[in-house]
N, CA, C and O atoms as CSV, one atom per row, in Angstrom:
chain,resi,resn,atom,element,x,y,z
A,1,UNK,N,N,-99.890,188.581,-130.762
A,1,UNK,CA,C,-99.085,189.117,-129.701
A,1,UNK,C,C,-97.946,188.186,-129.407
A,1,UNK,O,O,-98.111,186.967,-129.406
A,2,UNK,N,N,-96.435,188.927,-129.082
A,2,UNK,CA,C,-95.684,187.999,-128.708
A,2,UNK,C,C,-95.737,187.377,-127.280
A,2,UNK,O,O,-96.198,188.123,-126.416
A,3,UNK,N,N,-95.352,186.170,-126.901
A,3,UNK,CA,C,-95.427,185.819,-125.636
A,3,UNK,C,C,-94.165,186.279,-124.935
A,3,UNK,O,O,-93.131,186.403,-125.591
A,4,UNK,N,N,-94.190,186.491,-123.869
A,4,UNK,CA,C,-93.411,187.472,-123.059
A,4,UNK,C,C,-92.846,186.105,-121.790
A,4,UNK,O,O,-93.535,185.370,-121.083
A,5,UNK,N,N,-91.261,186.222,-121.940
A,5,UNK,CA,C,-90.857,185.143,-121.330
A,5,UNK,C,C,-90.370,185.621,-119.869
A,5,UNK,O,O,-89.699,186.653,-119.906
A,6,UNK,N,N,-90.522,185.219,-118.936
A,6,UNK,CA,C,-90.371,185.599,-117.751
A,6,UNK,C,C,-89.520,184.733,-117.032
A,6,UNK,O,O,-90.121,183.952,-116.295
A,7,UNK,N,N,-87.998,184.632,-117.039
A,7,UNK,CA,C,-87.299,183.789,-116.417
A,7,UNK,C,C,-86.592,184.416,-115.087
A,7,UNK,O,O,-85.867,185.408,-115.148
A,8,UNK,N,N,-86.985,183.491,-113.478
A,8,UNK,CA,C,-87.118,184.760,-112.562
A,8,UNK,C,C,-85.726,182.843,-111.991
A,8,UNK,O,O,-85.766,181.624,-111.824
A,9,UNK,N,N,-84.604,184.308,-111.964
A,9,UNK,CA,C,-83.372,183.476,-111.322
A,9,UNK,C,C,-83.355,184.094,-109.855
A,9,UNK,O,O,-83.713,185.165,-109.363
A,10,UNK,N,N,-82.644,182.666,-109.283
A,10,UNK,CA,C,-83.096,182.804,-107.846
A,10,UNK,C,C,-81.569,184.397,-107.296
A,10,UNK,O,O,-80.467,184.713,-107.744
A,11,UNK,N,N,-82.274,184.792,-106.405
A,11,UNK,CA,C,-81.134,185.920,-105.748
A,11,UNK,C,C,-80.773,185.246,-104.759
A,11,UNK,O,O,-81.399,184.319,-104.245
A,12,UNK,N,N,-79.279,185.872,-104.297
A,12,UNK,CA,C,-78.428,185.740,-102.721
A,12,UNK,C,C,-78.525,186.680,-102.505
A,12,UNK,O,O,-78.463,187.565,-103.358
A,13,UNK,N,N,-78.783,186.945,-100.872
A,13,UNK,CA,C,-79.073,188.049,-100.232
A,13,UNK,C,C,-78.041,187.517,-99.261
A,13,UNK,O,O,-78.243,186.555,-98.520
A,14,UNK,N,N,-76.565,188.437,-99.339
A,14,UNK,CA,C,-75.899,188.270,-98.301
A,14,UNK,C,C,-75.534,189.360,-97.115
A,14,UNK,O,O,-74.668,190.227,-97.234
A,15,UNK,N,N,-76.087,189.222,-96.333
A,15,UNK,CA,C,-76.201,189.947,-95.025
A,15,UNK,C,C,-74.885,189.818,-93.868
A,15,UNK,O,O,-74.769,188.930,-93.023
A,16,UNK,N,N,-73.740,191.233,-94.159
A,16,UNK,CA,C,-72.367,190.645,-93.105
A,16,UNK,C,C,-72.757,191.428,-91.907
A,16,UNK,O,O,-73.298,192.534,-91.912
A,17,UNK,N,N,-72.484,190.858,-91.088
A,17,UNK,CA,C,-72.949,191.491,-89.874
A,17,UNK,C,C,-71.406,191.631,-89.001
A,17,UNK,O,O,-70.654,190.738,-88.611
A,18,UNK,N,N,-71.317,192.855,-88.907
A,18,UNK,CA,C,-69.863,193.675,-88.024
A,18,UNK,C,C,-70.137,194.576,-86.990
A,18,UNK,O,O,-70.949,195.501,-87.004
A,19,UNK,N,N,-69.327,194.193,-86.020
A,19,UNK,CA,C,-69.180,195.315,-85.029
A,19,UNK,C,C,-69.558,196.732,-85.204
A,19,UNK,O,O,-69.214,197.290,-86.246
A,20,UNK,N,N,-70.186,197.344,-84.361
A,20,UNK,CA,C,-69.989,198.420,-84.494
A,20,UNK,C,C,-69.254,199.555,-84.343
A,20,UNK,O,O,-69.387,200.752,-84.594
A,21,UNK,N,N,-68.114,198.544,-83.665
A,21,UNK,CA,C,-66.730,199.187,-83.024
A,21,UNK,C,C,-66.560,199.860,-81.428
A,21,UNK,O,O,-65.787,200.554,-80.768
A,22,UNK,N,N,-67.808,199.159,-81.329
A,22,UNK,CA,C,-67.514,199.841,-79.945
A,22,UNK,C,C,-66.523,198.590,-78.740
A,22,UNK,O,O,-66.342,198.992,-77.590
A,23,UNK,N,N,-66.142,197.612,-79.009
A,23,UNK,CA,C,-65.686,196.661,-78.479
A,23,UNK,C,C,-64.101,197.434,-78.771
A,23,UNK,O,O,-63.205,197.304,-77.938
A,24,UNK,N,N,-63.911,198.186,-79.967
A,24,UNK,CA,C,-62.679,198.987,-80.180
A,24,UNK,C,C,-62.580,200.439,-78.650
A,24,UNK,O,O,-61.707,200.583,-77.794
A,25,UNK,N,N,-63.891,201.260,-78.900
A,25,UNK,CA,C,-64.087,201.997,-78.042
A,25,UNK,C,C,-63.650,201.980,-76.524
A,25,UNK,O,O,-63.125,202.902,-75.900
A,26,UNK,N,N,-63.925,200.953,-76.156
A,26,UNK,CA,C,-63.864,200.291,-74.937
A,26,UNK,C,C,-62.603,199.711,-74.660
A,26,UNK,O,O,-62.067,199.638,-73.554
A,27,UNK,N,N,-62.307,199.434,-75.395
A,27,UNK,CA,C,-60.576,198.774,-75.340
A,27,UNK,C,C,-59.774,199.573,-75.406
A,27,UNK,O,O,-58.685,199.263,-74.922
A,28,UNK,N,N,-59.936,201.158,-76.111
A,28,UNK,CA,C,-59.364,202.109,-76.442
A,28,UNK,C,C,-59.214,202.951,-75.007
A,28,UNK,O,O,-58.137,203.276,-74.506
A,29,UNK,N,N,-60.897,203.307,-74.314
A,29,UNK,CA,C,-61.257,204.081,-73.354
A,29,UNK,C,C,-60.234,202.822,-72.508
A,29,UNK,O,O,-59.104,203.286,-72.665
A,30,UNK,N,N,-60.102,201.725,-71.848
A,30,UNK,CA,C,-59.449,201.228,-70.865
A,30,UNK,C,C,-57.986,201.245,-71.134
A,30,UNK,O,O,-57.356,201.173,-70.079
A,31,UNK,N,N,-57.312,201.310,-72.086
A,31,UNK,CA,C,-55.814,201.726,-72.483
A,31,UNK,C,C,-55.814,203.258,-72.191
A,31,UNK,O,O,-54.735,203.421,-71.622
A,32,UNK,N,N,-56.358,204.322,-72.258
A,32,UNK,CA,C,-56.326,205.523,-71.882
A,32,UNK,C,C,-56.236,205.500,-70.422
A,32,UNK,O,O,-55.243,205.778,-69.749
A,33,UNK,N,N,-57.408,205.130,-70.005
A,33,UNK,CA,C,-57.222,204.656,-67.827
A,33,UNK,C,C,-56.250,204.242,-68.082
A,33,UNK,O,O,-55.678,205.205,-68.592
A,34,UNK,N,N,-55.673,203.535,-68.096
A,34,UNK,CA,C,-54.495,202.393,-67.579
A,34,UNK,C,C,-52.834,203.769,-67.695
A,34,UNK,O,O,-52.054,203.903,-66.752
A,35,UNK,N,N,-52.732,204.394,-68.756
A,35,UNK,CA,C,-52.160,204.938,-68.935
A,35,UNK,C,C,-52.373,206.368,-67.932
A,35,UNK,O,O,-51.493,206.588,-67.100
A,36,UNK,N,N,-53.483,207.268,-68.027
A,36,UNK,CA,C,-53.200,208.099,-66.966
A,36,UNK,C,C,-53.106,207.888,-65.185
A,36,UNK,O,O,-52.901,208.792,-64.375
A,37,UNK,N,N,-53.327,206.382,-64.871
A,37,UNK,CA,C,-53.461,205.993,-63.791
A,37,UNK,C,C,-51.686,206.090,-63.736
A,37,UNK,O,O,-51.153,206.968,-63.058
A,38,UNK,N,N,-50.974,205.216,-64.426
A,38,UNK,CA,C,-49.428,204.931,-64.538
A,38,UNK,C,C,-48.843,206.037,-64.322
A,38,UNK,O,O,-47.892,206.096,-63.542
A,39,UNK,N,N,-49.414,207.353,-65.127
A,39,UNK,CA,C,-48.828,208.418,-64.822
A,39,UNK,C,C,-48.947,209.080,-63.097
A,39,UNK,O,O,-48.228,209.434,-62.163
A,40,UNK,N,N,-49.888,208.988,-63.351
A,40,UNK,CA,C,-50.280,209.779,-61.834
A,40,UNK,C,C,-49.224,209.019,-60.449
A,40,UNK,O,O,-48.573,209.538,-59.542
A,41,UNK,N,N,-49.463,207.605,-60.846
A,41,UNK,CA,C,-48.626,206.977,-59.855
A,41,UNK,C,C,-46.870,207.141,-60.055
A,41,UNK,O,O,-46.089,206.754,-59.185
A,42,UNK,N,N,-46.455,207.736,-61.263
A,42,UNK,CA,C,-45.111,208.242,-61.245
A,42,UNK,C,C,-44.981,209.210,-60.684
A,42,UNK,O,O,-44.300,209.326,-59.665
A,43,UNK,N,N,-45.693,210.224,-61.308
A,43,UNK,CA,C,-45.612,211.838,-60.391
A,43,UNK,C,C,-45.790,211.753,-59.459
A,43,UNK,O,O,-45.326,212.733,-58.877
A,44,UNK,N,N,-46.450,210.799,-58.530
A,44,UNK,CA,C,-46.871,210.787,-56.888
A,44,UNK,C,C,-45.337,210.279,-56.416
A,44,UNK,O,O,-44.667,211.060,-55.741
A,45,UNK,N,N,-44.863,209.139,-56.729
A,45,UNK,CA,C,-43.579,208.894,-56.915
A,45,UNK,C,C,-42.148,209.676,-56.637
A,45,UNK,O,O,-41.294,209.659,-55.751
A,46,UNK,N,N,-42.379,210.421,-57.979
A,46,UNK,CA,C,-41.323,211.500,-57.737
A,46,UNK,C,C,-41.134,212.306,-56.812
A,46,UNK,O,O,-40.086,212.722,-56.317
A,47,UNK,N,N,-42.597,212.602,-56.500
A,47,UNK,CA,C,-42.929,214.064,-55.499
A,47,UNK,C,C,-43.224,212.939,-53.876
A,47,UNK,O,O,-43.992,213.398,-53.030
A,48,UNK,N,N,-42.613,211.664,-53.638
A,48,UNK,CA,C,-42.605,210.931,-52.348
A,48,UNK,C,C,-41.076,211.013,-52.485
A,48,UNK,O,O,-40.423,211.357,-51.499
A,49,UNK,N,N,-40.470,210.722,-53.630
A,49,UNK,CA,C,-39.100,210.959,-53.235
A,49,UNK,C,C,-38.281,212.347,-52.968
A,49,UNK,O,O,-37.460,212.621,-52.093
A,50,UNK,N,N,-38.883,213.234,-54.199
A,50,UNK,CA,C,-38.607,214.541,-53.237
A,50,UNK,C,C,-38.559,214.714,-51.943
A,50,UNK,O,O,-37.603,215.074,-51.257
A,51,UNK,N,N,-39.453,214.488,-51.684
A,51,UNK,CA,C,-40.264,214.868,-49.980
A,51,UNK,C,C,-39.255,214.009,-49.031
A,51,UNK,O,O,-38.614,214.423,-48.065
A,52,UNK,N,N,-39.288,212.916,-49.486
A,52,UNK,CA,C,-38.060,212.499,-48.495
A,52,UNK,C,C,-37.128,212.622,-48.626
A,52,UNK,O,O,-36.431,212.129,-47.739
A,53,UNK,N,N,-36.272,213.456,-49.961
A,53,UNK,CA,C,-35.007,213.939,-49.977
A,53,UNK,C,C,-34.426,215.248,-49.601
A,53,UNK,O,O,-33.276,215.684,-49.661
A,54,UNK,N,N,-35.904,215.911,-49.068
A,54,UNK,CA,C,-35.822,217.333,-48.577
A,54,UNK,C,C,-36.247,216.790,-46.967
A,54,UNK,O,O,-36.339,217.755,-46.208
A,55,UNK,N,N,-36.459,215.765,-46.451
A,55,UNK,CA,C,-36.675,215.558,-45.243
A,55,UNK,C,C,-35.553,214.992,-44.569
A,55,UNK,O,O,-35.589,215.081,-43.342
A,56,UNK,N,N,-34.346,214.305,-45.194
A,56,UNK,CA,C,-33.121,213.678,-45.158
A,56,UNK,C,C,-32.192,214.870,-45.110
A,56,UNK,O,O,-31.288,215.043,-44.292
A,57,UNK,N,N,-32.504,215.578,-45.992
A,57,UNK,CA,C,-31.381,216.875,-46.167
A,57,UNK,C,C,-31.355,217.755,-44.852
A,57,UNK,O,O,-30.318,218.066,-44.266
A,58,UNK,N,N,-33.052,218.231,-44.340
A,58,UNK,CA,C,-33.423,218.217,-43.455
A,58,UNK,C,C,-32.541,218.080,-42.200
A,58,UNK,O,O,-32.148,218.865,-41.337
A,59,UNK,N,N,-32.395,216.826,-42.436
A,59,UNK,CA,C,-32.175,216.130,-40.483
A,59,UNK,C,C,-30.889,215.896,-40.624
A,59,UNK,O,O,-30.298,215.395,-39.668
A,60,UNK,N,N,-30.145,216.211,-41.872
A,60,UNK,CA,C,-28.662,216.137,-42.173
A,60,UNK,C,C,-28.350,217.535,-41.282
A,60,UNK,O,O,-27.820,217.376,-40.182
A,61,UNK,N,N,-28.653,218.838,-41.714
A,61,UNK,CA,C,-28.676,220.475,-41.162
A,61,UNK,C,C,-28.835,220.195,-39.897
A,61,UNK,O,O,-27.887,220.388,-39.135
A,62,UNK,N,N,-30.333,219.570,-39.300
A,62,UNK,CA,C,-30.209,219.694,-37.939
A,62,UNK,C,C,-28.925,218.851,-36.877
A,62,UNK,O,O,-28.627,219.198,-35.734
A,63,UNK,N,N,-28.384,217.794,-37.585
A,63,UNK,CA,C,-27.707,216.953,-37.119
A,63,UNK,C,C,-26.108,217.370,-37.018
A,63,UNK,O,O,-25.294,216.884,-36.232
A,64,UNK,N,N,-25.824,218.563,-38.177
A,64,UNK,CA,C,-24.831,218.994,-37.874
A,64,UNK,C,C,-24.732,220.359,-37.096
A,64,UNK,O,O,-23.621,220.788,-36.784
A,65,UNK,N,N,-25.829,221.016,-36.792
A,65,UNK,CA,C,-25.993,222.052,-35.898
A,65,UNK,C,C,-26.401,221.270,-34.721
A,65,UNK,O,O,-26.781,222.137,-33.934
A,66,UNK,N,N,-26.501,220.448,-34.312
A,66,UNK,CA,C,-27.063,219.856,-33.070
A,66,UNK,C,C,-25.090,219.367,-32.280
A,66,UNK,O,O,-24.770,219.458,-31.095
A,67,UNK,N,N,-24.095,218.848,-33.567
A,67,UNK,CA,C,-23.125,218.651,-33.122
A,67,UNK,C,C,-21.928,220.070,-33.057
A,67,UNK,O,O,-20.884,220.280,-32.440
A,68,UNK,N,N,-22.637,220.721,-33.908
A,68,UNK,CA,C,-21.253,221.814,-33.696
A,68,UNK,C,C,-21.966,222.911,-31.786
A,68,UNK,O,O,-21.309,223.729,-31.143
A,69,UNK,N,N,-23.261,222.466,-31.521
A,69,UNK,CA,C,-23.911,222.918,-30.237
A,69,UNK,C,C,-23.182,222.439,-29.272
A,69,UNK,O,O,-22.675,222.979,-28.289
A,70,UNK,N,N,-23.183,221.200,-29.713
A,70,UNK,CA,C,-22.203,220.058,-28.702
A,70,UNK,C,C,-20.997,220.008,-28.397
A,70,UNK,O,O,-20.502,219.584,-27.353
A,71,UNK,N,N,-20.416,220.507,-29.439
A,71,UNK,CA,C,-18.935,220.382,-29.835
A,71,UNK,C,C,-18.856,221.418,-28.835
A,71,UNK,O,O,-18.465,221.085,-27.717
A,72,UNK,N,N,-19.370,223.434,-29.203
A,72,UNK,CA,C,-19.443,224.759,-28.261
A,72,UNK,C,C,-19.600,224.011,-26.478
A,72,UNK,O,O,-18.936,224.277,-25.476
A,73,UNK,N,N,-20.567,223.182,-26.632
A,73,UNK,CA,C,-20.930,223.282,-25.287
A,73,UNK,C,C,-19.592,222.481,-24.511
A,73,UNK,O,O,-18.818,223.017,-23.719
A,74,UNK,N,N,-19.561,221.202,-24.925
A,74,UNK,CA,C,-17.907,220.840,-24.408
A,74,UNK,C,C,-16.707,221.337,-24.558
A,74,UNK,O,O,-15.740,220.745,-24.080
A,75,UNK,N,N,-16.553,222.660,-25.336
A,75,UNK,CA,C,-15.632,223.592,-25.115
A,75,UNK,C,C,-15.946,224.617,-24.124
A,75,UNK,O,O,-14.900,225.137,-23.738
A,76,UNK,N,N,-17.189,225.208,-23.451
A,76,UNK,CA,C,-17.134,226.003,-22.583
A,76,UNK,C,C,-17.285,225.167,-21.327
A,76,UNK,O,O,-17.500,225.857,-20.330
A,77,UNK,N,N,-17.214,223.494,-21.056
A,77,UNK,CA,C,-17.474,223.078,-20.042
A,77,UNK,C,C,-15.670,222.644,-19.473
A,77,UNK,O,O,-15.451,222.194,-18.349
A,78,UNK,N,N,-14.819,222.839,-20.270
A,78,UNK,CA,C,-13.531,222.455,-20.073
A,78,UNK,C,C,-13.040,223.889,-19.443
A,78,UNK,O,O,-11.871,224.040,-19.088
């Protein structure tokens, strides 16, 4: 019988160990907040300046009907 040679070479077992991406997830999900928060606080923005440019315009109308009242009334007091 032949003899049977058994030459046992050593193995590397290399094991990489990676994220599972959720540290991406999370960084991703808080750039999304950050961004619809920014928005919301523009549109609130816009619609505070509206509001006070229709409240200015406002008291502009009453201010010139309050003087042409004035103006009538010191013409019928002469």
């Amino acid at each position: 019988m032949a003899d049977d040679r058994v030459t046992q070479t050593p193995h590397t077992t290399v094991i990489e160990r990676r994220g599972s991406g959720g540290g991406l997830l999370v960084g991703l999900a808080v750039l999304i907040a950050v961004l619809v928060a920014a928005y919301f606080l523009l549109v609130r923005n816009d619609s505070e300046v509206s509001k006070n440019n229709a409240i200015t315009s406002a008291a502009k109308s009453v201010e010139r009907t309050a003087d042409k009242a004035g103006s009538a009334i010191d013409g019928e007091a002469k």
